[in-house]
C-alpha positions in Angstrom: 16.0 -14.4 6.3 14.0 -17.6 4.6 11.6 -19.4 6.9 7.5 -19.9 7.3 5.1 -18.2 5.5 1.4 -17.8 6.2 0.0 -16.4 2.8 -3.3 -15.4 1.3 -4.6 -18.6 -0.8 -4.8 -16.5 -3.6 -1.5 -15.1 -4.1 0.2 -18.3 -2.3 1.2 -20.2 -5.5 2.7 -17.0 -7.1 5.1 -17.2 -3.7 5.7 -20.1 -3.4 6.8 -19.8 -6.9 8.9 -17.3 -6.4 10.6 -17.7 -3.0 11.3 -21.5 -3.0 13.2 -23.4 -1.7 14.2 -20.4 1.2 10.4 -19.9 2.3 7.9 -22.4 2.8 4.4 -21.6 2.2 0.7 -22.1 3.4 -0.6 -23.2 0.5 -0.9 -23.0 -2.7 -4.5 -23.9 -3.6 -2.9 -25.1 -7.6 -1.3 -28.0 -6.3 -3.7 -31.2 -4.9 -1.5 -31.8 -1.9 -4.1 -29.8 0.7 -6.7 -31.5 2.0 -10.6 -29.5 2.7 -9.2 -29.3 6.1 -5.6 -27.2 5.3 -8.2 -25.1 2.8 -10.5 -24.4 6.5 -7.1 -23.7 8.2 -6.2 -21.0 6.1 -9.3 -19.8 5.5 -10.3 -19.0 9.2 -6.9 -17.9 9.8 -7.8 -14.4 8.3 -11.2 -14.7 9.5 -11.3 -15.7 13.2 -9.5 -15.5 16.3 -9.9 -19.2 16.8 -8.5 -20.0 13.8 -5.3 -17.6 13.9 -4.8 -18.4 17.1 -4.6 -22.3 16.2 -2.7 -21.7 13.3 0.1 -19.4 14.9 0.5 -22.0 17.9 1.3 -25.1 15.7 2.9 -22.8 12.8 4.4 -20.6 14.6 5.3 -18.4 10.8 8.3 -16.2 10.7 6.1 -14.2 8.2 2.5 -13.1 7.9 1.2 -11.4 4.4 -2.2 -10.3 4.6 -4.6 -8.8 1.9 -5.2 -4.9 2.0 -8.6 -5.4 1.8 -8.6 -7.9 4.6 -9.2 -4.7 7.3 -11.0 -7.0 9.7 -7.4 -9.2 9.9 -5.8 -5.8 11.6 -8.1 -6.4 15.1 -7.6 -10.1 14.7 -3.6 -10.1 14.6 -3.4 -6.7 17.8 -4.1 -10.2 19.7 -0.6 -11.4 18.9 1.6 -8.4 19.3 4.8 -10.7 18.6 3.7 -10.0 14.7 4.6 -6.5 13.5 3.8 -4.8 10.1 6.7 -4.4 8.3 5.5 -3.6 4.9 2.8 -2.3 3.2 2.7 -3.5 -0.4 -0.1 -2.3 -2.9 -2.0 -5.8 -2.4 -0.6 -6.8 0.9 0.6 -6.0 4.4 3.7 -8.3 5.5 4.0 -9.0 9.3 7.5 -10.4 10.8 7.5 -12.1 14.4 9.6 -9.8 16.1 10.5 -13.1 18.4 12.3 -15.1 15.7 14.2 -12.0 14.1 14.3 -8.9 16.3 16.9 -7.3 14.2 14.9 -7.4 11.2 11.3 -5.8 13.2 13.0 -3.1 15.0 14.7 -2.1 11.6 11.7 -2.4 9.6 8.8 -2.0 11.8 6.0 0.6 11.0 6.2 2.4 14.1 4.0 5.5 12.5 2.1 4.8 9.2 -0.4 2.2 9.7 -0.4 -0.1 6.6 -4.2 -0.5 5.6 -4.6 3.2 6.2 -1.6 5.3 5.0 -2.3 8.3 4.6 -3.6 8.7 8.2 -1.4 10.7 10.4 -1.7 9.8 13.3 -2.5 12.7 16.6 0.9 14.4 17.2 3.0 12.7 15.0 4.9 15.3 12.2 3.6 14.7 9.2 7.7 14.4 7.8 8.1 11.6 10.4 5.2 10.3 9.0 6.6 10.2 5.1 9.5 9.3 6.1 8.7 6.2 7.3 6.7 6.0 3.7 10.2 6.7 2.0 11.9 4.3 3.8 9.8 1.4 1.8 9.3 3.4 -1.4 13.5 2.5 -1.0 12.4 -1.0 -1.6 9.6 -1.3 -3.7 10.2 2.5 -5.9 7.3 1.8 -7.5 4.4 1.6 -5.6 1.1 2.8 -6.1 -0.2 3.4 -2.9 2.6 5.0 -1.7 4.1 7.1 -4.4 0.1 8.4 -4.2 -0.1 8.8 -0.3 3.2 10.9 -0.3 1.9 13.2 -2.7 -1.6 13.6 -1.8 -0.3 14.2 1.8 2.2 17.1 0.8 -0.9 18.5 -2.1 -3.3 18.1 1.4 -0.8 20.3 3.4 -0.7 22.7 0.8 3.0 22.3 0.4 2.3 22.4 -3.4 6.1 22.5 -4.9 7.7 20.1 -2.3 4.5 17.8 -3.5 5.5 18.8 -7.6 8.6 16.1 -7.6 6.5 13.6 -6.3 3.5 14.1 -8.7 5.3 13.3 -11.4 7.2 10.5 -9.8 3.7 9.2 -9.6 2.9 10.0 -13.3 6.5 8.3 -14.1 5.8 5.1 -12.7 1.8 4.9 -13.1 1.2 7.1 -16.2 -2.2 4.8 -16.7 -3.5 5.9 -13.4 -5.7 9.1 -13.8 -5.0 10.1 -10.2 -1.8 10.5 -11.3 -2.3 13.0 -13.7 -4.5 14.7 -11.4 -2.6 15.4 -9.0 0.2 16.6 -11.1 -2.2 18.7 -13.2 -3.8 20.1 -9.3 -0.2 21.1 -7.6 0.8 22.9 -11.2 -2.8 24.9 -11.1 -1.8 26.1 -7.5 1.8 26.5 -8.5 1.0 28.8 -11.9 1.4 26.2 -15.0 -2.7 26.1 -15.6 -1.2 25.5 -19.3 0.5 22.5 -18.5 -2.1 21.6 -15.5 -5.0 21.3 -18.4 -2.2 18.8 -20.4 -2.4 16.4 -17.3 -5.9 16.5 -16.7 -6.8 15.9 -20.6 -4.4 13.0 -19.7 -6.2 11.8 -16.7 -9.8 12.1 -18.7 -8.3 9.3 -21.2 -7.9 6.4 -18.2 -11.1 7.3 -16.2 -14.8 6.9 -15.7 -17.9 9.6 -16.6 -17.8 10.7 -13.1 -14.7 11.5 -12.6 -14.5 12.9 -16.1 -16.6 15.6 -14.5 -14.2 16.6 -11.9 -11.9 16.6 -14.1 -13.9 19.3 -16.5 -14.4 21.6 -13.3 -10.8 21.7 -13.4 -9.9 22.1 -17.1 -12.7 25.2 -17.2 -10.9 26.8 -14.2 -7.4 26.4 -15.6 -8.8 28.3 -18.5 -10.6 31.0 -16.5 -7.8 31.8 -14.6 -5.3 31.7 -17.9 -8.0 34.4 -19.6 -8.1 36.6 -16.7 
């Protein structure tokens, strides 16, 4: 839609990079046109209520992107329910004010899966509503970390071991470097039968990760071959 963004300082030159001349964005700390008090304002945006507050009355952004590990921004922005998560990136969360584009919130809008925590499933909620709202941005970004993971850990957590198979090595296809995604291929094909090929993915996994989880990773390996000599 183009319009106002309110960025992290740290990814806000990458952006404005990118999206110019259709977005504008708060700020990119590269460029010497900010002065120490634009650095405070965006600093104790994410920080305090004061500060958002302030921000979003003189602002007023079309679009919010907030870091993952920013969990303590998720109590400050409930104060402002006109901004709605749309998007849960691997690095940030994107909130839209669902009073300058309705359309685009009520289309988008994570009504189920919240963004800094997705793989919690919310009380009552079917967990198949619950990835399916996860599909619905995998659509947009295919490639994601965090979510090709959540989907298949959810379905490997359920116990719902072949539906979770396709997944797993979705996961492996797009993050072959990552060791949980061997893992959890190499898990869902012990419980599905294929210890063979299971003890292939966690050798894998054992290339790409640290001493401790090395030793999970034997556990598994020694009870692939126990169950393939019994």
């Amino acid at each position: 839609t183009g319009g106002k963004l309110m960025a992290p300082p740290s990814q806000s030159g990458f952006l404005h990079w990118k999206l110019h001349p259709d977005y504008t964005v708060h700020n990119d700390l590269q460029m010497s046109l900010f002065s120490d008090l634009d650095l405070y304002t965006v600093f104790s945006f994410y920080r305090s209520q004061n500060g958002l507050a302030n921000t979003l009355g003189q602002y007023r952004p079309d679009y919010i992107a907030a870091e993952k590990k920013n969990g303590g921004f998720r109590k400050l922005i409930k104060e402002h329910p006109e901004y709605v998560p749309v998007f849960a990136g691997d690095m940030q969360i994107l909130y839209a004010n669902k009073e300058l584009h309705p359309e685009l919130a009520d289309r988008h809008g994570l009504k189920l899966v919240d963004p800094f925590s997705l793989a919690e499933v919310n009380k009552g909620i079917e967990l198949d509503s619950h990835i399916a709202e996860l599909e619905r941005m995998l659509a947009i970004f295919p490639e994601s970390d965090r979510i090709n993971h959540t989907i298949t850990r959810l379905l490997f957590n359920a116990k719902r071991f072949y539906e979770a198979l396709p997944w797993a090595k979705r996961f492996v296809h797009y993050h072959p470097e990552n060791p949980n995604s061997h893992y959890l291929l190499g898990n869902i094909m012990e419980n599905t039968g294929a210890c063979d090929q299971a003890i292939a993915h966690y050798q894998t996994a054992k290339h790409y990760s640290d001493v401790k989880f090395k030793r999970v990773l034997d556990t598994q390996i020694g009870s692939c071959y126990y169950a393939l000599e019994a």
